[in-house]
C-alpha positions as CSV (number, residue, x, y, z in Angstrom):
1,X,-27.5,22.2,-15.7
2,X,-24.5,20.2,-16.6
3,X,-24.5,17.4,-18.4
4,X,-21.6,14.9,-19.6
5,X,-20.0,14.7,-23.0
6,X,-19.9,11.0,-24.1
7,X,-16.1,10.9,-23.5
8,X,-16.3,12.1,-20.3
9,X,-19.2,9.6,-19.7
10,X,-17.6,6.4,-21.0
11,X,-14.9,7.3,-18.7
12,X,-16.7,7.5,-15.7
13,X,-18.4,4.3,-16.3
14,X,-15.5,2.1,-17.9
15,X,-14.7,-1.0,-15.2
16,X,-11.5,-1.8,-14.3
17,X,-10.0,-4.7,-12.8
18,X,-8.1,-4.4,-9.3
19,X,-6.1,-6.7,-7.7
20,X,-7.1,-6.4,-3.9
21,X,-5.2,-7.7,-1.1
22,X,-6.3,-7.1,2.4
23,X,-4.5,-6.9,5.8
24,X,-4.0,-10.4,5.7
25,X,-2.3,-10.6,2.5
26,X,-5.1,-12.2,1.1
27,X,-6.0,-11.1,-2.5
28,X,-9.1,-10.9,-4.6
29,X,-9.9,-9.2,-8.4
30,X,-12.5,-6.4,-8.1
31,X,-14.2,-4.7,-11.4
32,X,-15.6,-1.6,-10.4
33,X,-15.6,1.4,-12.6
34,X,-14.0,5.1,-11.9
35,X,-16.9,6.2,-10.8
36,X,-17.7,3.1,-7.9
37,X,-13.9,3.8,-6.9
38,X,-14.5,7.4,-6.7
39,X,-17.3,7.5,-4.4
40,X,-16.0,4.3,-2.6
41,X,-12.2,5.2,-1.7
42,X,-13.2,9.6,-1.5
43,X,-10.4,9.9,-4.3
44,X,-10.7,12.9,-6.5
45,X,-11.1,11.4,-10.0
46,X,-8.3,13.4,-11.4
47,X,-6.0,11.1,-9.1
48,X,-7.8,8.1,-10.9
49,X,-7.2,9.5,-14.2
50,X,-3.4,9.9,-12.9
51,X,-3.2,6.0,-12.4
52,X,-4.6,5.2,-15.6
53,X,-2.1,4.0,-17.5
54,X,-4.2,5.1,-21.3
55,X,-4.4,8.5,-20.1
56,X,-1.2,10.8,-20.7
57,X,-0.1,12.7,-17.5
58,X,1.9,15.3,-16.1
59,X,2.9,13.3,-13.0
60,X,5.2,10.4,-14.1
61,X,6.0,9.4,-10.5
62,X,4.0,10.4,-7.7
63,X,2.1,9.9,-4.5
64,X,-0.8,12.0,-3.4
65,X,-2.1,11.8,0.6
66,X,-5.5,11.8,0.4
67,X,-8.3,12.3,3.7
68,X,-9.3,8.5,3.4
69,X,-6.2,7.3,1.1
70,X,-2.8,7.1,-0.5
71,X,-2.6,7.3,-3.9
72,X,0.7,5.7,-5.3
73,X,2.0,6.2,-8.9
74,X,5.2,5.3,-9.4
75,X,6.5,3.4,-12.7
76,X,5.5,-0.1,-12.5
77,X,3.2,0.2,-9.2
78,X,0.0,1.7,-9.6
79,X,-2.3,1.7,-6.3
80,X,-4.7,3.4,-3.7
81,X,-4.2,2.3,0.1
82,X,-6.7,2.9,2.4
83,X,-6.7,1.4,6.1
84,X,-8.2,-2.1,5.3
85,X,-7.1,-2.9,1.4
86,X,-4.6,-2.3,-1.0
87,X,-5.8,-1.9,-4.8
88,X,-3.3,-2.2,-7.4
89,X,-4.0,-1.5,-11.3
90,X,-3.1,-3.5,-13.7
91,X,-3.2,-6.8,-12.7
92,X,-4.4,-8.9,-15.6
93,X,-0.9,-8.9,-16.9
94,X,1.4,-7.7,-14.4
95,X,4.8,-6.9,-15.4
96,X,7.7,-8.4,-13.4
97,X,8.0,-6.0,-11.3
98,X,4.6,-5.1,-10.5
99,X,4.4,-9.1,-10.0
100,X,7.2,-8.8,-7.5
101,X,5.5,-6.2,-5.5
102,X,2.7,-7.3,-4.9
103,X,4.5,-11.2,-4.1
104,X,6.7,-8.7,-1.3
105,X,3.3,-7.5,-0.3
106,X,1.6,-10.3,0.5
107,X,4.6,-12.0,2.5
108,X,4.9,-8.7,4.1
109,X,1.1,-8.6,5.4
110,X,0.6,-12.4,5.4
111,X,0.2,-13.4,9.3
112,X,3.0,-15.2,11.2
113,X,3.6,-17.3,13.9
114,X,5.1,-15.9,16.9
115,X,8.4,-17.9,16.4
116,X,8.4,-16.4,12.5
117,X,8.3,-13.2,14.0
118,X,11.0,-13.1,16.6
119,X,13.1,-15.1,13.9
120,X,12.9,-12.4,11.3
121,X,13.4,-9.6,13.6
122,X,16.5,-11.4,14.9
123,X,17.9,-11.4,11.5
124,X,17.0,-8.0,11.0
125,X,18.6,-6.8,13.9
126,X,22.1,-8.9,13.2
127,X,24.9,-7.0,13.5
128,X,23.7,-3.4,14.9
129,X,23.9,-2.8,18.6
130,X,21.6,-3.3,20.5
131,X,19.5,-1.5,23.4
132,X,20.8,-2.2,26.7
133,X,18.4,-4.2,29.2
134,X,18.2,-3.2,32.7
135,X,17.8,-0.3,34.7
136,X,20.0,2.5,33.3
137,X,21.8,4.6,35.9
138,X,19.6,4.2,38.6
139,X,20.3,0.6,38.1
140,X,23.9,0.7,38.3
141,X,23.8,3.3,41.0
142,X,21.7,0.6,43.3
143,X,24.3,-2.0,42.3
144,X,26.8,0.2,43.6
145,X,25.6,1.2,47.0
146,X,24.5,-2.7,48.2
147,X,28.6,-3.4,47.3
């Protein structure tokens, strides 16, 4: 039978805060150890042990597809995505960047107006051509033949 040493114990069971923010760009602070995250998200814990930012690694930058999430490891953004939540690492004192992100994030999944919507994607699409509206050839060719 195996059993755990106490290092490999006490880092199953250490809690972590993660910043969550749903589909609506709403965000909360979850503690929940390796171990809760593991069996919650279906993560392999080596991919946990890859975001901790104590734990030396061989994977500076990195993102790993997993059956039930995306793990994302990439120099100042540590997260797992799943379809309903984002949970980012590190959040008690988030560097500037990290800050940024998640700011980006938010705004990014926060919901809009209709107006909002067809505003940005107006400024978005400034300056590139755009799709023709109508019927195509068939369109013209009808055009054509009632003349």
């Amino acid at each position: 039978l195996y059993t755990r040493s106490g290092q490999e114990a006490k880092l199953y069971s250490l809690a972590r805060k993660w910043l969550l923010v749903d589909t609506q760009g709403r965000s909360s602070v979850l503690e929940a150890s390796k171990l809760e995250m593991q069996r919650e998200l279906g993560v392999p814990f080596r991919d946990l042990m890859i975001l901790d930012p104590n734990m030396p690694t061989a994977y500076p930058s990195s993102i790993f597809i997993r059956p039930r999430a995306i793990v994302v490891n990439l120099e100042h953004i540590k997260m797992i995505v799943v379809s309903s939540y984002a949970l980012l690492l590190n959040t008690e004192s988030p560097e500037p960047h990290t800050r940024r992100f998640v700011e980006l994030l938010q705004q990014q999944l926060a919901p809009r107006s209709q107006a909002d919507y067809h505003e940005q994607h107006r400024q978005v699409t400034d300056g590139y051509p755009q799709p023709r509206r109508g019927g195509g050839a068939a369109a013209t060719t009808a055009a054509a033949a009632a003349a």
